[in-house]
PAGU-221271 format. One record per residue: x, y, z of N, C-alpha, C in turn; residue in one letter; residue number from 1. Coordinates in steps of 0.05 Angstrom, whole numbers, plus 32768, in hexadecimal, padded with zeros to 4 digits. Layout:
<recs>
REC     nx     ny     nz    cax    cay    caz     cx     cy     cz   r     k
REC      X      Y      Z      X      Y      Z      X      Y      Z   A   NUM
...
</recs>
This chain:
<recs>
REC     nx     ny     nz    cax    cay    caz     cx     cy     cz   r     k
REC   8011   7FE8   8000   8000   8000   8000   8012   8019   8000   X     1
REC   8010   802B   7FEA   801D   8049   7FE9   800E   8056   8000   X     2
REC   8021   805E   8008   8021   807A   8022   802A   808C   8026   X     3
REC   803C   8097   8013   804D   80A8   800D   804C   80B6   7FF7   X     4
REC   8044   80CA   7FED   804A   80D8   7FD3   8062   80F0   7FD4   X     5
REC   8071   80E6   7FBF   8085   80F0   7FB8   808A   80FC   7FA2   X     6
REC   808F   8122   7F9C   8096   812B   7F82   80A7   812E   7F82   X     7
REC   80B1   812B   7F6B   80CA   812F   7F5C   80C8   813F   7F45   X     8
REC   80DF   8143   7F39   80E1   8150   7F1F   80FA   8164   7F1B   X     9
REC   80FA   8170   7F02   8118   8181   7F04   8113   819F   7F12   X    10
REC   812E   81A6   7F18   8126   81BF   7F29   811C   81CE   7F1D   X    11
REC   8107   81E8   7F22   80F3   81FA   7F19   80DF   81F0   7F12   X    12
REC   80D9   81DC   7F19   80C2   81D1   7EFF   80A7   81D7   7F11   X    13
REC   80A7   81DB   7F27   8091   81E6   7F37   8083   81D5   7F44   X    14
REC   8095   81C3   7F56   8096   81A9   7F6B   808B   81BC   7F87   X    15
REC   8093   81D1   7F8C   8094   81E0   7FA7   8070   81E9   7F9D   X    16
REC   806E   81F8   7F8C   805A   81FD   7F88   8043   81ED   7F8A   X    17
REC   8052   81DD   7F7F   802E   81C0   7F7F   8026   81BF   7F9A   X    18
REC   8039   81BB   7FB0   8040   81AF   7FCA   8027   81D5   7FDA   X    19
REC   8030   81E2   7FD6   802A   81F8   7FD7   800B   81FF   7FD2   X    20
REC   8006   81EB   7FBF   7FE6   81F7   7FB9   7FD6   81DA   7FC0   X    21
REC   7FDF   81C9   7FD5   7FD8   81B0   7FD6   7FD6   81BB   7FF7   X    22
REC   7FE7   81C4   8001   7FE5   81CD   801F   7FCC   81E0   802A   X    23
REC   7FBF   81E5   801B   7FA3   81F7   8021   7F8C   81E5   8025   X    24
REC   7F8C   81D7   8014   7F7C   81BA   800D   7F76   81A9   8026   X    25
REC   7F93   81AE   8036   7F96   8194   8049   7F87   81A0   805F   X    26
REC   7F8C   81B9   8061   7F7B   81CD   807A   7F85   81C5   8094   X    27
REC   7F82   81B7   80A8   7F99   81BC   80C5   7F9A   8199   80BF   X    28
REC   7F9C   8188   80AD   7FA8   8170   80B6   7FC0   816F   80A8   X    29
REC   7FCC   8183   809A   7FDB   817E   8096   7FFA   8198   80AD   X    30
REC   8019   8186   80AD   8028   8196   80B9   8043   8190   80B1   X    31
REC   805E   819B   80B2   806F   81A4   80A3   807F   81B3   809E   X    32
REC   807F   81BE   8084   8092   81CF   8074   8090   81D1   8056   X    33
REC   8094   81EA   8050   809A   81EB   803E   80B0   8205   803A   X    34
REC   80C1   8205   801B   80D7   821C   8014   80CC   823B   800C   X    35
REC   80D9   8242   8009   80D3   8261   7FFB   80E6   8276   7FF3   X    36
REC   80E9   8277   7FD9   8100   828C   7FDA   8107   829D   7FE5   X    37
REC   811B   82A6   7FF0   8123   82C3   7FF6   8133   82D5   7FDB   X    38
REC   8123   82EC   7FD9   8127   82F3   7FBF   812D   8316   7FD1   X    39
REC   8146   8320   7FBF   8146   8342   7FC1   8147   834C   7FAC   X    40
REC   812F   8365   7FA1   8138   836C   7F8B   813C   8357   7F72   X    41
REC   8125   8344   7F75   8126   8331   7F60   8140   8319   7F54   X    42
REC   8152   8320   7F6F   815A   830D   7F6A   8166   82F8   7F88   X    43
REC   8163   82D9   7F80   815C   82C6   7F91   817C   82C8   7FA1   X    44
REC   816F   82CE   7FC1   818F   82D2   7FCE   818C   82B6   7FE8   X    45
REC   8179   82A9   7FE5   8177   8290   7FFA   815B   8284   7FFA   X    46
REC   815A   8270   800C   813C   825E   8010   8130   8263   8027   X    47
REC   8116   826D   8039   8112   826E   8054   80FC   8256   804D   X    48
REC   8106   8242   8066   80E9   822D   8072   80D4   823B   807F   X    49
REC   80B9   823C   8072   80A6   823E   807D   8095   8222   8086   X    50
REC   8092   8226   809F   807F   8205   80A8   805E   820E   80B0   X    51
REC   8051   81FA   80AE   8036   81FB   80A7   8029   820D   80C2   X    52
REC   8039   81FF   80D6   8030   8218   80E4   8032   822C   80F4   X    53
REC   803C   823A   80DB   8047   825F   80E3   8065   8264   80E4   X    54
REC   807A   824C   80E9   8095   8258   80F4   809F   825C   80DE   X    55
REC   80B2   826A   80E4   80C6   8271   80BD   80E4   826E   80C5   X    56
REC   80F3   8260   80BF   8119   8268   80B9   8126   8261   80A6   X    57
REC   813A   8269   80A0   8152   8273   8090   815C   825C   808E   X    58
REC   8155   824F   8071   8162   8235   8065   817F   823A   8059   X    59
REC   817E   8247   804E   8198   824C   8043   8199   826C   8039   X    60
REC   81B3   827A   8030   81B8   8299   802C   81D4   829A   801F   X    61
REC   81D7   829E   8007   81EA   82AB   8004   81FD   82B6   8016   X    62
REC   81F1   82C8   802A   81FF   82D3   803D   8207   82C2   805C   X    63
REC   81FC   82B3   805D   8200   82A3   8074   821C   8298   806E   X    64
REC   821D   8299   808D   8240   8281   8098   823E   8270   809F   X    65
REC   823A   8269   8087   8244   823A   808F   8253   822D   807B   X    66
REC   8256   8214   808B   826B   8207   807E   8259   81F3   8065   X    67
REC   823C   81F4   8068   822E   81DD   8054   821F   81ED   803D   X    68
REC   822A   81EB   8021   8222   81FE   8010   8217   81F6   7FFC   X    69
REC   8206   81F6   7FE9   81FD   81EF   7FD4   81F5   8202   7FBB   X    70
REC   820F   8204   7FA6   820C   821C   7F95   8217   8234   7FAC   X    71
REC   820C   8244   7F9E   820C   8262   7FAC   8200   8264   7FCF   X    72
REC   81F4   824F   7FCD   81EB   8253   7FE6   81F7   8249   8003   X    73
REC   81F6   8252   8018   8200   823E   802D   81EE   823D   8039   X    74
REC   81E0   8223   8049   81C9   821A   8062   81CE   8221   8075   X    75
REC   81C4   822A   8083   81B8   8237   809E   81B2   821D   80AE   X    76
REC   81C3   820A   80B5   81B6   81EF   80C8   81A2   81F6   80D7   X    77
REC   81AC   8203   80E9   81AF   820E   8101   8191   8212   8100   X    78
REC   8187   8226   80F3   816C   8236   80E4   815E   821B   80DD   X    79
REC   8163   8212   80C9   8152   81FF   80C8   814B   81EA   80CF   X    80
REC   815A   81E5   80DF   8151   81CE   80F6   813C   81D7   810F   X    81
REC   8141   81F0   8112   8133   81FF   812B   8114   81FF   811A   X    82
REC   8113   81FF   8107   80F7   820A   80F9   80E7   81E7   80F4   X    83
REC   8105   81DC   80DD   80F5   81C3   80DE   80ED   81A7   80E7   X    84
REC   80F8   81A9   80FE   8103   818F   8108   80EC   8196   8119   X    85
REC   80E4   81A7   8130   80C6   81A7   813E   80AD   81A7   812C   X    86
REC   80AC   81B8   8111   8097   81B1   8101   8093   8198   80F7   X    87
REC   80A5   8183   80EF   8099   816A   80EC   809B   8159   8100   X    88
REC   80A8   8160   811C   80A2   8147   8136   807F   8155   813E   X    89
REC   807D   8169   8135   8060   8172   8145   804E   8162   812E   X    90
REC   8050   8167   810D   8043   8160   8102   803D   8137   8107   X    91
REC   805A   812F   810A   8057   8116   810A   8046   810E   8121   X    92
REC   8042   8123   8145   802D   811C   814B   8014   811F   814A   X    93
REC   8013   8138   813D   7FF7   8145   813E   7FE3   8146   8126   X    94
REC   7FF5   813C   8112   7FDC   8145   80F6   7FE3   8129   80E3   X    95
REC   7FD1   812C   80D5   7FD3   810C   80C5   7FE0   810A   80AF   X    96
REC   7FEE   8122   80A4   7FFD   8125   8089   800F   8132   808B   X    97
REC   8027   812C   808F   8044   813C   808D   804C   8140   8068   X    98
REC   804F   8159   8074   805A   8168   8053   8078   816B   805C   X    99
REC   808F   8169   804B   80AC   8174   804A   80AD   817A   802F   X   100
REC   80B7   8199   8029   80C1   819A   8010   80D4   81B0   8013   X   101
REC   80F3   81A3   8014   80F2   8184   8000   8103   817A   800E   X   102
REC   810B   815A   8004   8122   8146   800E   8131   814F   7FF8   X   103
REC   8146   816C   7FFA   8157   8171   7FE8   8174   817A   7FF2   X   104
REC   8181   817D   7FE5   81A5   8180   7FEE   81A6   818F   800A   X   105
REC   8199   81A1   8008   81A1   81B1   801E   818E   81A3   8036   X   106
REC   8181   81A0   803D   8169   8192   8049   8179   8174   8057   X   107
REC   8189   816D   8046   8198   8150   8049   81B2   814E   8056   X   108
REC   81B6   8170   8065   81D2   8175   8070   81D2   8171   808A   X   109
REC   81AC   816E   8098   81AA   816A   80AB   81A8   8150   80B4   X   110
REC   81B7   814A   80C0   81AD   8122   80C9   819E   8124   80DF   X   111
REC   818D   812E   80EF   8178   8135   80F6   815B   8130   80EC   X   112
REC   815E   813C   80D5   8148   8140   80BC   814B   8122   80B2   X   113
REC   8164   8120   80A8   8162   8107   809B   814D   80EE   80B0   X   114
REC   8160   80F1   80CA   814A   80D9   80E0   8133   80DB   80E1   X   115
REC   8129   80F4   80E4   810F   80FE   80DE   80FA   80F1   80C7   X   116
REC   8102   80F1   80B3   80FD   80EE   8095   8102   80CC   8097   X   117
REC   810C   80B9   80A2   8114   80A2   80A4   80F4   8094   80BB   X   118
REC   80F6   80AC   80C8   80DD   809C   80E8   80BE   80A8   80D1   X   119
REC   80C3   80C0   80C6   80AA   80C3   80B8   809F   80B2   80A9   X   120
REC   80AD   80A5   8093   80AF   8095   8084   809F   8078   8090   X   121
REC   80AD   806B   80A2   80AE   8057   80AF   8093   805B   80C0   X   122
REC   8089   8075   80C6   8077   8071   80D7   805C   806A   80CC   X   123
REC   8049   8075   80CF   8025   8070   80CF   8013   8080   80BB   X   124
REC   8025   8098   80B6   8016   80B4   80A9   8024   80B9   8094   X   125
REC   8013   80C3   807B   8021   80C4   8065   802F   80DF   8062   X   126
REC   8041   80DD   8055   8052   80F3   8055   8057   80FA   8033   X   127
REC   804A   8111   802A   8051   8129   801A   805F   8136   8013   X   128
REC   8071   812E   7FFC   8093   8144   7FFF   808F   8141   7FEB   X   129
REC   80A7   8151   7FE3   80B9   815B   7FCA   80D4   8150   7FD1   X   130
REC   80DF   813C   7FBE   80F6   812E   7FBC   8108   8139   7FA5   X   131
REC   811D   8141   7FA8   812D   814A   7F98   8140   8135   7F81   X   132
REC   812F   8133   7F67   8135   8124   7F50   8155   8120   7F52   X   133
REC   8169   812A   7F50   817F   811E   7F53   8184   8107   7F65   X   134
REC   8198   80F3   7F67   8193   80E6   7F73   81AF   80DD   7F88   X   135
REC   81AD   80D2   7F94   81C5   80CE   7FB5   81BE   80B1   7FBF   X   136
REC   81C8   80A8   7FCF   81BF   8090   7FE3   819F   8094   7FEC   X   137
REC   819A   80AE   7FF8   818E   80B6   8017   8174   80AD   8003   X   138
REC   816C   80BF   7FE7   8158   80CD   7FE2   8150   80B5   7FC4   X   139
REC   8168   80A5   7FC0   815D   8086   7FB0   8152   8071   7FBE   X   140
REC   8155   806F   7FD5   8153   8060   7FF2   812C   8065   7FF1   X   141
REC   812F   807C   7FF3   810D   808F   7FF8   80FA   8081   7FE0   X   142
REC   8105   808A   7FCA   8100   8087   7FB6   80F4   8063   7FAC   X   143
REC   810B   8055   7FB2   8106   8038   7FB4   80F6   8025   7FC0   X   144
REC   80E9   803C   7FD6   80D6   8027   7FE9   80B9   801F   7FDA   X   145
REC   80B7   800D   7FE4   8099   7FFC   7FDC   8084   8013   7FE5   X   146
REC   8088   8028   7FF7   8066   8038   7FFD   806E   804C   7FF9   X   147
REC   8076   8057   7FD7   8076   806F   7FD6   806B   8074   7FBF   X   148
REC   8060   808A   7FB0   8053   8089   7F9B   8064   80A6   7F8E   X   149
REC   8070   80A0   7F7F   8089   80B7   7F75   807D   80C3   7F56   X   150
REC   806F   80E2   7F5E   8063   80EC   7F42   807C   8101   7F3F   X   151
REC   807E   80FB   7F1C   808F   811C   7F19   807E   812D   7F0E   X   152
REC   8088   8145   7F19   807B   8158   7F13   8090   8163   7EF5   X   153
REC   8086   8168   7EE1   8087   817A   7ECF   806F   819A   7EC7   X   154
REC   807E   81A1   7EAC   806E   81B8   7E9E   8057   81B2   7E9A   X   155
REC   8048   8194   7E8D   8036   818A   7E8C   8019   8186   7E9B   X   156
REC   8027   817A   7EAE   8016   8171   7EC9   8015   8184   7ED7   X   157
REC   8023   8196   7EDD   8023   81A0   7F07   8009   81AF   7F02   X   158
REC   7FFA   81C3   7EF8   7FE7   81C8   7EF9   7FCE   81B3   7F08   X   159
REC   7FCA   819A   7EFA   7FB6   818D   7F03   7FB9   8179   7F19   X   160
REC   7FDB   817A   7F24   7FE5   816E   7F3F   7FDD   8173   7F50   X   161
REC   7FD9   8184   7F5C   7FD0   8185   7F79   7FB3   817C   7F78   X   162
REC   7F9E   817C   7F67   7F88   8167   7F6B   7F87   8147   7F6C   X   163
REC   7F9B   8142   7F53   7FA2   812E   7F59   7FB1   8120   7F6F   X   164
REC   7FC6   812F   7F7D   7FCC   812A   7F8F   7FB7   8124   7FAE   X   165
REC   7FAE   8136   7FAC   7F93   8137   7FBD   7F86   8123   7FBA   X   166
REC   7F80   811C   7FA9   7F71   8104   7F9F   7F7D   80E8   7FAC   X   167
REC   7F98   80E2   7FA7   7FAB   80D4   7FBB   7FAE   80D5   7FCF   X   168
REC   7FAC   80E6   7FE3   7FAC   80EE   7FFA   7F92   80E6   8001   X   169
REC   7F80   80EA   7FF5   7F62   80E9   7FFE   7F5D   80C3   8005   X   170
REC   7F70   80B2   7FEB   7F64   8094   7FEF   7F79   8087   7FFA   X   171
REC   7F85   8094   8010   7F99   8094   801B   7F81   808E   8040   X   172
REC   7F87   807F   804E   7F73   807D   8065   7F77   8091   807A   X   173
REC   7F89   809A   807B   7F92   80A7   8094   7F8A   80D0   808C   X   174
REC   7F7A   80D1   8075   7F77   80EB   806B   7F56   80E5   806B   X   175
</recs>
């Protein structure tokens, strides 16, 4: 039995977004996270985690001091562990659908997150992410399991995804 929905696809293709217009839908059972650019003057200077409910921090910045970097950017651990590591132990107890988006490079610096994402998985409630199409050990591992149901999102589809997704979620028991 699938329990897990999983998007993928190449970057921009508008994976955050689907996830994004699927989170209204869920109304308070669902809990989490999701990304969001940080943009100045139109152009993209980092990522802040927003979680479902209400907290916000500093995923990564150009300007930040750390040693874990991806591209131009460096991660903010520190930040994002404080934001997301209580939003999905609360979600894992309190609501019936954990969203993460995404299981992606920077996201994967935390081994925290990673255990997290390991007990989610393993547990009772289905879990909603965005998986980052390139691929590693951590996130082919995810990918390979018998209860996951892995849609890519393209130019094509994402428009009519989040119903469909919904739709999965819905013949899903625990929604």
């Amino acid at each position: 039995m699938k329990k897990h929905i999983l998007l993928t696809g190449k970057p921009g293709v508008g994976k955050t977004s689907v996830i994004k217009k699927i989170i209204p839908l869920l109304g308070t059972s669902g809990g989490g996270f999701f990304t969001e650019e940080i943009r100045v003057m139109d152009r993209r200077m980092g990522f802040r985690i927003v979680t479902l409910d209400g907290e916000e921090g500093i995923m990564a910045h150009v300007d930040c001091n750390s040693n874990y970097k991806v591209g131009k950017y460096r991660v903010d651990l520190d930040s994002f562990e404080k934001a997301a590591i209580p939003a999905l132990e609360n979600a894992m107890r309190d609501k019936s659908i954990i969203v993460i988006d995404e299981i992606g490079k920077m996201e994967l610096f935390s081994a925290k997150f990673r255990e997290l994402v390991r007990n989610i998985l393993d547990g009772e409630k289905p879990l909603l992410c965005v998986i980052k199409e390139s691929s590693d050990i951590f996130t082919e591992e995810i990918k390979n399991r018998g209860d996951v149901s892995l849609v890519t999102v393209n130019y094509e589809n994402r428009e009519g995804l989040p119903e469909k997704v919904l739709d999965m979620l819905k013949a899903m028991k625990n929604f």
